[in-house]
C-alpha positions as CSV (number, residue, x, y, z in Angstrom):
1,X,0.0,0.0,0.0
2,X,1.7,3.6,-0.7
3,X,2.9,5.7,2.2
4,X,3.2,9.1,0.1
5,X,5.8,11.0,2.2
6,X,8.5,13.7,1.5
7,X,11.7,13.0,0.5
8,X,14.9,15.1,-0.3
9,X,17.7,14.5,-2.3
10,X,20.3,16.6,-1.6
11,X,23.5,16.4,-4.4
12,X,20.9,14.5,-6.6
13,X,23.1,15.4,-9.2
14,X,25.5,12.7,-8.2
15,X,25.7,10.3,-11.7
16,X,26.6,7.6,-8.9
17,X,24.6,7.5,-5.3
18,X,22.3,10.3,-7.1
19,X,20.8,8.2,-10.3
20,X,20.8,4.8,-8.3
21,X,18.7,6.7,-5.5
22,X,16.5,8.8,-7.6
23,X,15.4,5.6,-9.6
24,X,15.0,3.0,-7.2
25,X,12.9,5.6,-5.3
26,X,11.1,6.1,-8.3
27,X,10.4,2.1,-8.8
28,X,9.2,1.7,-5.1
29,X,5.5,1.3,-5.2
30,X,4.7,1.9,-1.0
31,X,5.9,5.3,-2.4
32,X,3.9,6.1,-5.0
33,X,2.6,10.2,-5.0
34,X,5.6,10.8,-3.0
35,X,6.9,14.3,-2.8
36,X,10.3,14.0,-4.4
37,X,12.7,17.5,-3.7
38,X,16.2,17.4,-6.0
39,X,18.5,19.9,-4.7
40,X,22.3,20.1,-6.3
41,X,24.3,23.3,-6.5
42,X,25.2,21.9,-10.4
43,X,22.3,23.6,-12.2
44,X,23.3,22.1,-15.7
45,X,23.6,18.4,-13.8
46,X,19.9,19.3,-11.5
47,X,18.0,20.1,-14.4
48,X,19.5,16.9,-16.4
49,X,18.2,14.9,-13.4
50,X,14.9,16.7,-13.2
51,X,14.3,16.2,-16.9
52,X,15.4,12.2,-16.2
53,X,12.8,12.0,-13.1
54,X,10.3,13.5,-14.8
55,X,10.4,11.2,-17.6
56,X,10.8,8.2,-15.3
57,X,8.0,9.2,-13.1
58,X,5.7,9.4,-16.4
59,X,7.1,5.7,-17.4
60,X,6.7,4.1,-14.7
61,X,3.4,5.8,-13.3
62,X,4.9,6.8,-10.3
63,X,3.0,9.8,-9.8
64,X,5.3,11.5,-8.1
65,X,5.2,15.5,-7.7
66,X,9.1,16.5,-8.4
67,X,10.4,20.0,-7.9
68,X,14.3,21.0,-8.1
69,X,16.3,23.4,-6.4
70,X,19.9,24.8,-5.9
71,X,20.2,25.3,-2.5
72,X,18.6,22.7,0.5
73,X,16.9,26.0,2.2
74,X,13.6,26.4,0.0
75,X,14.1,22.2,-0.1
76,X,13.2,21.3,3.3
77,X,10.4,22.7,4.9
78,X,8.0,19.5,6.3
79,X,10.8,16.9,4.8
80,X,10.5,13.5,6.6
81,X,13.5,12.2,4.8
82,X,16.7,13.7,3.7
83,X,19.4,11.9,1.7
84,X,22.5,13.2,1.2
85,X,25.0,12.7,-1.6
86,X,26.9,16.3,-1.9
87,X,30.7,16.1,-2.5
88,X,33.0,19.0,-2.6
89,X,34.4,19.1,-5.9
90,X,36.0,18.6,-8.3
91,X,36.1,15.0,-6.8
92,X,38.7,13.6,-8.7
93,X,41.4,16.3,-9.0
94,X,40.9,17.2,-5.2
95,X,41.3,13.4,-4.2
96,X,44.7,12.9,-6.5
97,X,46.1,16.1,-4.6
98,X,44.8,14.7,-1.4
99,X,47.0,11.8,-2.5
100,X,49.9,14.6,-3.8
101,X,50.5,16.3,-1.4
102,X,51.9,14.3,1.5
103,X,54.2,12.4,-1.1
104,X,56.2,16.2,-1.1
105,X,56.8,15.0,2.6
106,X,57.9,11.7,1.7
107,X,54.6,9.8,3.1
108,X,52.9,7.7,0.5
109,X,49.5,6.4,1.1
110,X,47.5,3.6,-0.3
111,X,44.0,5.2,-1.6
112,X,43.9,8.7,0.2
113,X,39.7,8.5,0.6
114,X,38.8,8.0,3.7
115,X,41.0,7.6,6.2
116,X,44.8,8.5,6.0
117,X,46.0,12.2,5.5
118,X,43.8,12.0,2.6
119,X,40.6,10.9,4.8
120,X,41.3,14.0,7.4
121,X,41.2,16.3,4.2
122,X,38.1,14.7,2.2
123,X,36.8,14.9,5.7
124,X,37.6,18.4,6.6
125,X,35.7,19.5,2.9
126,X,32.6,18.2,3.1
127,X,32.0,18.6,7.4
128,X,30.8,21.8,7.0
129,X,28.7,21.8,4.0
130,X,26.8,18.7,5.8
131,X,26.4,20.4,9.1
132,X,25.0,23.3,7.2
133,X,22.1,21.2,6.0
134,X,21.6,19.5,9.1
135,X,21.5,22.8,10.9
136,X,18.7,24.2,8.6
137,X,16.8,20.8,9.1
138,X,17.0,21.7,12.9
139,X,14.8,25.1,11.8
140,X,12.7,23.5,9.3
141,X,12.6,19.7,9.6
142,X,13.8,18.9,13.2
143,X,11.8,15.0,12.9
144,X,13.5,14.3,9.8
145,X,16.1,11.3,8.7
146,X,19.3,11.9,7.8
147,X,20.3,9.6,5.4
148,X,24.1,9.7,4.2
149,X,26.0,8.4,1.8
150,X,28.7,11.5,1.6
151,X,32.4,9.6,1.9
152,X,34.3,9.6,4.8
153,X,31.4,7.8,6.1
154,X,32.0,7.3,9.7
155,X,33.2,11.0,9.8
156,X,30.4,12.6,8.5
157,X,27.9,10.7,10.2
158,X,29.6,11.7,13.9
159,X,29.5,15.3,12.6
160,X,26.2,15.4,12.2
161,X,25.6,13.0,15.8
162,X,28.5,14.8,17.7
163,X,27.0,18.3,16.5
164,X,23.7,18.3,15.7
165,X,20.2,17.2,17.0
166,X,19.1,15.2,13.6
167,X,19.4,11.6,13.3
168,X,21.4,10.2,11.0
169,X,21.8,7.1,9.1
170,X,24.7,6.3,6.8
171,X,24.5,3.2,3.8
172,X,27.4,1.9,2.3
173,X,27.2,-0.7,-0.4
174,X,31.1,-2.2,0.8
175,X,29.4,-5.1,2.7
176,X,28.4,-6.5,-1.5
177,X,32.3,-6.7,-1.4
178,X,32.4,-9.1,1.2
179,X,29.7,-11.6,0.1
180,X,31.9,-11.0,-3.5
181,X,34.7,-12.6,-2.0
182,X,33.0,-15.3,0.3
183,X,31.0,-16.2,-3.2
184,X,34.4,-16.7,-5.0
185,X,35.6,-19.1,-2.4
186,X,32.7,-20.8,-2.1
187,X,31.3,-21.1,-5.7
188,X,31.2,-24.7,-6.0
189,X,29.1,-25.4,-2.6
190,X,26.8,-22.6,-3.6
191,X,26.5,-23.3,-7.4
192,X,27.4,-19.7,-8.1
193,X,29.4,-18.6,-11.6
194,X,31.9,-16.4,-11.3
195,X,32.8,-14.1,-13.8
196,X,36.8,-14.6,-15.2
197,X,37.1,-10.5,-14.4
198,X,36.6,-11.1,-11.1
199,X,40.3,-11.4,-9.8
200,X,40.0,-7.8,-7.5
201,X,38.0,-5.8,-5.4
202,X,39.4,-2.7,-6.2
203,X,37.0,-0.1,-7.5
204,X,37.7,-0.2,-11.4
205,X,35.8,-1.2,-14.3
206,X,37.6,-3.9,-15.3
207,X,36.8,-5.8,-12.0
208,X,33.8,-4.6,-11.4
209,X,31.0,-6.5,-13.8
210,X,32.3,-9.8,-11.8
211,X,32.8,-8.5,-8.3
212,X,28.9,-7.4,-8.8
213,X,27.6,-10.3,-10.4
214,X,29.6,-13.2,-7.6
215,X,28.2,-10.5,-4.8
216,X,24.7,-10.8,-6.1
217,X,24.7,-14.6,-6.4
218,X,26.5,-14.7,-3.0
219,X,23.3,-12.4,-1.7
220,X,20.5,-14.6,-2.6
221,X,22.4,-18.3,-0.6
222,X,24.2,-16.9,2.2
223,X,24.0,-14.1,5.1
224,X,27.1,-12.4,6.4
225,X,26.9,-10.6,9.9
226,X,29.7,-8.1,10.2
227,X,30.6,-4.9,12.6
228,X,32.9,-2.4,12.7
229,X,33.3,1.0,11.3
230,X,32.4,2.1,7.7
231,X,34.9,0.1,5.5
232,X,36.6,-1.8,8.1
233,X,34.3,-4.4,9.0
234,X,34.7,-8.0,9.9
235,X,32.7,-10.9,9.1
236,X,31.4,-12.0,12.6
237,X,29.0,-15.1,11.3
238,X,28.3,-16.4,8.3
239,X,25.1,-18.6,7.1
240,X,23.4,-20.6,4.7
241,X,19.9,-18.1,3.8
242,X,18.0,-21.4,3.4
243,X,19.1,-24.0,6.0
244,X,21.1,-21.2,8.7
245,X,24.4,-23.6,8.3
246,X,27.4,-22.6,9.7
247,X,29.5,-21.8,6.7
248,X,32.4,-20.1,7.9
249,X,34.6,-23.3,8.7
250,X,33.8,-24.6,5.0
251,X,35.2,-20.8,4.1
252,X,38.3,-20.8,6.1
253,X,38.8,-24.2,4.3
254,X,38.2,-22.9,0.4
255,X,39.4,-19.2,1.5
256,X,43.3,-20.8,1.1
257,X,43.0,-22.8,-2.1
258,X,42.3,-19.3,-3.3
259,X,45.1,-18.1,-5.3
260,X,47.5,-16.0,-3.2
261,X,47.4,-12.8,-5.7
262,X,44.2,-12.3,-4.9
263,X,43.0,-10.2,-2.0
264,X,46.3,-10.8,-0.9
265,X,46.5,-8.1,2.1
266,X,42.6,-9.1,3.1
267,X,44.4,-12.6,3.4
268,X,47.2,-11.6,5.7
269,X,44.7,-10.1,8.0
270,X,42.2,-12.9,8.5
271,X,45.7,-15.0,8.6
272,X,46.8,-12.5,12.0
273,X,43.3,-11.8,13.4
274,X,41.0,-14.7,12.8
275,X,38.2,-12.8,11.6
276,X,37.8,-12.1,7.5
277,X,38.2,-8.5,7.2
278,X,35.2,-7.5,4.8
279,X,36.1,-4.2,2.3
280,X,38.4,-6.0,0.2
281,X,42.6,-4.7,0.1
282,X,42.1,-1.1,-1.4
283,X,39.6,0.2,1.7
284,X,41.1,-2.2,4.1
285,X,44.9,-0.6,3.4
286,X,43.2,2.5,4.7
287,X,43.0,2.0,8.4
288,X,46.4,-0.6,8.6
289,X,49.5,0.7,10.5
290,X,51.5,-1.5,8.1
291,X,51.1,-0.6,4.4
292,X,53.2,2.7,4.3
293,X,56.1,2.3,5.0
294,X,58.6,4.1,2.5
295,X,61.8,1.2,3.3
296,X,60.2,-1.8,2.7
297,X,57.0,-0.5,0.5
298,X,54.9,-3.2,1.1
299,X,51.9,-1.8,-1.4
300,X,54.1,-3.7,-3.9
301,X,54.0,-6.4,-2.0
302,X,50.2,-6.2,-1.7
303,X,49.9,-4.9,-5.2
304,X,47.7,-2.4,-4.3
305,X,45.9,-0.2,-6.6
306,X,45.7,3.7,-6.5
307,X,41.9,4.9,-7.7
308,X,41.9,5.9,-11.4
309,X,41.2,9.5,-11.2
310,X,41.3,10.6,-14.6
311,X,39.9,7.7,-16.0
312,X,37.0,7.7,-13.9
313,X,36.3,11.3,-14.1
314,X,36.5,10.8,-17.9
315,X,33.9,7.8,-17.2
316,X,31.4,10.6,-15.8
317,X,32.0,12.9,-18.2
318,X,31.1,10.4,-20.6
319,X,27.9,9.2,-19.1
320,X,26.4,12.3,-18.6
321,X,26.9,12.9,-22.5
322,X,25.1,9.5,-22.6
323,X,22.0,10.8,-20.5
324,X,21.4,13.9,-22.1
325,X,20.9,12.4,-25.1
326,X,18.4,9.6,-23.8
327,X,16.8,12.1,-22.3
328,X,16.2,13.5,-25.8
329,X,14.9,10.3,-27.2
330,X,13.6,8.9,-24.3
331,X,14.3,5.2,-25.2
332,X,15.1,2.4,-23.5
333,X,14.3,3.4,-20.0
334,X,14.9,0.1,-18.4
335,X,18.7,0.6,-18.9
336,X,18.8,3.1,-15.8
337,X,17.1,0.8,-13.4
338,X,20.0,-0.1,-11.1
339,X,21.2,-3.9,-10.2
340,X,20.7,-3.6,-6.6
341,X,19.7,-0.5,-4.3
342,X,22.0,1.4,-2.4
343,X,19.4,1.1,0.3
344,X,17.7,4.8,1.1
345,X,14.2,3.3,-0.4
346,X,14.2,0.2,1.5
347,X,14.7,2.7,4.8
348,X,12.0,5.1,3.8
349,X,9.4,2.2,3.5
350,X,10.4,0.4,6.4
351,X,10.5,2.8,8.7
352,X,6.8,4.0,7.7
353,X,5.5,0.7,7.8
354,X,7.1,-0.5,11.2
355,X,7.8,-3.7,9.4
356,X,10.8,-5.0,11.7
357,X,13.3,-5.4,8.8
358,X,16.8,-6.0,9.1
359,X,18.7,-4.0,6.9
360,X,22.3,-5.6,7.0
361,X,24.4,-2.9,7.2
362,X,23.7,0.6,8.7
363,X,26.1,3.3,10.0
364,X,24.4,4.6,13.8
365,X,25.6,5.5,16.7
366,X,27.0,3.1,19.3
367,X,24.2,2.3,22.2
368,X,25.6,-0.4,23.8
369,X,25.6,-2.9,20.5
370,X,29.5,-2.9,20.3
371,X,30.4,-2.9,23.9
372,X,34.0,-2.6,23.9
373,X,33.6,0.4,21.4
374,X,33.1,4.0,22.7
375,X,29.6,4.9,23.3
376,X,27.6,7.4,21.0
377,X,30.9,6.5,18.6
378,X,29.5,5.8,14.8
379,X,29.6,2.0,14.3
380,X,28.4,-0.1,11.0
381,X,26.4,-3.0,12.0
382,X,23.1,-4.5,11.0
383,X,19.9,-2.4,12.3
384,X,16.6,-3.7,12.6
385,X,14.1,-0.9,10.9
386,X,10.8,-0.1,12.1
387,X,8.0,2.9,13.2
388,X,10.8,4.2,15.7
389,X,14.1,4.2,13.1
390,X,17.0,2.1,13.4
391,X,18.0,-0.3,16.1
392,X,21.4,-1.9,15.8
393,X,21.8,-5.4,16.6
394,X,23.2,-6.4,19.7
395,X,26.9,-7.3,18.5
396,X,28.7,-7.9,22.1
397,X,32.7,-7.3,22.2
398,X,34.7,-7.5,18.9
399,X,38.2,-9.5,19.8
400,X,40.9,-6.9,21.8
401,X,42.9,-6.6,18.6
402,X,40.2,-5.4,16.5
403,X,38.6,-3.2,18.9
404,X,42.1,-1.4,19.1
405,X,42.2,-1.0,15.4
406,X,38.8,0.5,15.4
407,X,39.0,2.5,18.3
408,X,41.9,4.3,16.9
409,X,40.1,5.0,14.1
410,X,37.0,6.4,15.9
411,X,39.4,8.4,17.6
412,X,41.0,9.8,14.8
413,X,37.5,11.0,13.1
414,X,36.3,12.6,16.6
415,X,39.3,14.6,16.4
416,X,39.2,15.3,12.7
417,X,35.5,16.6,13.3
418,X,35.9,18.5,16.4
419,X,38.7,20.1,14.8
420,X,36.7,21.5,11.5
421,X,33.8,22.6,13.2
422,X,36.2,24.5,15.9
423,X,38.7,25.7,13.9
424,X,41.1,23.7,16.0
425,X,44.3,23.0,14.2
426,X,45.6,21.9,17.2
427,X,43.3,18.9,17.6
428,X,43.8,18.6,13.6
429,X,47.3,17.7,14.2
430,X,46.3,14.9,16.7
431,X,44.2,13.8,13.9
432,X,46.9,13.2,11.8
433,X,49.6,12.2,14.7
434,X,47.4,9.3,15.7
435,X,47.2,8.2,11.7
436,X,48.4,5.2,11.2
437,X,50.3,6.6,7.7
438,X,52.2,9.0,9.7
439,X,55.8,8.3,11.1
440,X,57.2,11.8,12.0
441,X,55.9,15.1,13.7
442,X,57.3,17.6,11.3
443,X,55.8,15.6,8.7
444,X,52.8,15.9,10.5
445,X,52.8,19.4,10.6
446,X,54.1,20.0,7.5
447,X,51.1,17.7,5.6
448,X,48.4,19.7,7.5
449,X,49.8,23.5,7.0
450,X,50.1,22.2,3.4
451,X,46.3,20.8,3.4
452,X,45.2,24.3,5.1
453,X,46.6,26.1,2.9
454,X,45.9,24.8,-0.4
455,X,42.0,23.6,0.1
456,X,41.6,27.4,2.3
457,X,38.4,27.9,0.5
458,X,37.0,24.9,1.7
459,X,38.2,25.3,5.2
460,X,37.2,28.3,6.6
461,X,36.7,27.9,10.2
462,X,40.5,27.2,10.4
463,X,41.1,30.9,9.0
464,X,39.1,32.9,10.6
């Protein structure tokens, strides 16, 4: 039955999180006659959205009432929902010099995104544009859901917890990774094909047709429990869907007649730590103490992969070309409905219809779920979904070696966050001493003047 309700996307014109979400809302019949708000600062990349949504909405009879704007304040007034997508931009260029500039100080890190130097300045970007939304939903739509999917995860969700009064969900899609590589190892038991391109998780095109295609055969036979933080999550149980067997002995047994080139640093830390990290190598190097280090360079050893900047920027540029003119034509609509949700419409419905559903990875606040993790901290567990929001699962302690690993890390983002919205640049510089990347104080201070200096528009609370 439809639950009309209000929903706002804010950087809707995201070609990724921001197509995916528009049409899957679009295609979910409990909310048919929706109100459906786009809101990106982009006008040319808004009113291509718009024009998509409208045709969509017509297609597919959703019967949704769609506006557009370019700022979020005319957006929200009455909004039950709000997802978020924005991204400081240029993504791509800013994330290469994110990578760039510590190198000058002779630290090299292995992706730069979200954790790293790299992770306290894609952080320190996009804090305050968030917290400006969530401010203006305190005025206009105090009730309203948060919903995030702005990178580095963990850190903006504890901005908008740590400083704010909204509530706030974050979805990531990294858990698909994990049930990628448990479907490899255990193709033959489950009957699942995987895809000769499917030799990585790393986020490229060439891997990624098979990485999706093993994750969602994996989906359909088997259930993985994991906890952590965003991107560095561990695989706590795993299950047959159908009979609830016990399948993680049968995948410690097929996880080593794997080949060794693949997921090679994912296999060194299930190998130390006796739980299967889930991200795959190029998110899971993030957050590791040992994958820097300029002597012995072991990102060799690991083979790990730097994101593609320019190709992938290219990639965007291309497929925005590509929607403009299908706009124009309007054929073929079926070609934009996504292979598997990135999850906002599955919270939307389930929340107004109280159904109990467990959605299996949501990024909350900690209430007691991970107990040996700091209270109130943002953790990514599996949430139970109903009338009153999100409930995390009870998870219990995560093994003392872990918990240290992601406690650091939790530490790291309360500082990073603290420090944006303060201005502080001395709790910015414990943000980056604590880093597991960085070996040397001057270096420290020598990455973050750097980072305050070049992204100064973006950062203005440290300059005024």
């Amino acid at each position: 039955m439809p639950h009309p309700t209000k929903i706002v996307c804010i950087g809707a014109g995201s070609y990724s999180f921001g197509l995916t979400t528009l049409v899957s809302l679009l295609r979910t019949p409990e909310l048919k006659a929706s109100e459906l708000v786009l809101v990106d600062r982009d006008e040319a990349h808004l009113e291509t959205m718009r024009k998509l949504v409208a045709w969509l909405n017509e297609v597919w009879d959703a019967k949704m009432t769609v506006t557009a704007f370019t700022h979020h304040k005319p957006a929200l007034p009455d909004a039950k929902f709000v997802i978020n997508a924005i991204e400081v931009g240029p993504r791509e260029m800013l994330w290469e010099s994110d990578y760039r500039i510590p190198l000058k100080y002779g630290v090299r890190q292995p992706y730069a995104e979200n954790s790293g130097p790299g992770g306290f300045a894609h952080a320190a970007r996009n804090i305050l544009p968030v917290l400006d939304i969530a401010h203006e939903m305190e005025i206009q739509c105090p009730d309203a859901w948060f919903i995030n999917y702005t990178n580095p995860m963990q850190r903006i969700c504890a901005a908008i917890h740590r400083h704010t009064s909204i509530k706030v969900i974050g979805l990531c899609h990294q858990l698909g990774a994990g049930y990628a590589m448990v479907g490899k190892a255990l193709a033959d038991r489950l009957d699942i094909d995987v895809p000769p391109s499917f030799t990585s998780t790393h986020a490229s095109q060439k891997y990624m047709y098979g990485m999706v295609s093993t994750s969602l055969q994996a989906l359909e036979k088997i259930k993985i429990t994991a906890a952590g933080v965003n991107h560095f999550t561990w695989m706590l149980d795993l299950r047959d869907r159908r009979t609830g067997e016990d399948l993680y002995p049968l995948f410690r047994e097929r996880w080593q007649s794997l080949p060794e080139d693949f997921e090679p640093l994912t296999r060194r830390i299930y190998d130390a730590y006796g739980l299967f990290p889930i991200p795959g190598d190029e998110h899971l190097c993030e957050y590791l103490p040992w994958v820097s280090d300029p002597d012995t360079q072991p990102w060799k050893k690991y083979d790990l992969e730097l994101y593609e900047w320019a190709d992938r920027s290219q990639e965007r540029d291309d497929q925005w070309l590509t929607l403009e003119k299908a706009i124009i034509t309007r054929e073929n609509p079926e070609e934009y409905i996504p292979q598997f949700s990135e999850g906002a419409p599955e919270i939307i419905v389930n929340i107004l219809n109280n159904t109990d559903l467990v959605w299996e990875a949501v990024n909350i606040p900690n209430q007691g779920q991970i107990t040996n993790l700091p209270h109130n901290a943002i953790i990514e567990l599996p949430g139970l979904l109903n009338a009153r929001g999100v409930s995390g699962i009870h998870i219990g302690e995560m093994p003392d070696g872990i918990a240290e690993l992601l406690r650091r890390e939790i530490t790291i983002s309360h500082l990073t966050v603290d420090a944006v919205v303060n201005g502080d640049r001395r709790l910015a510089l414990q943000a980056l001493l604590l880093d597991p990347v960085i070996r040397d104080m001057d270096v420290a201070r020598h990455i973050l003047d750097d980072y305050l200096a070049t992204y100064r528009p973006h950062l203005p609370s440290f300059w005024t």
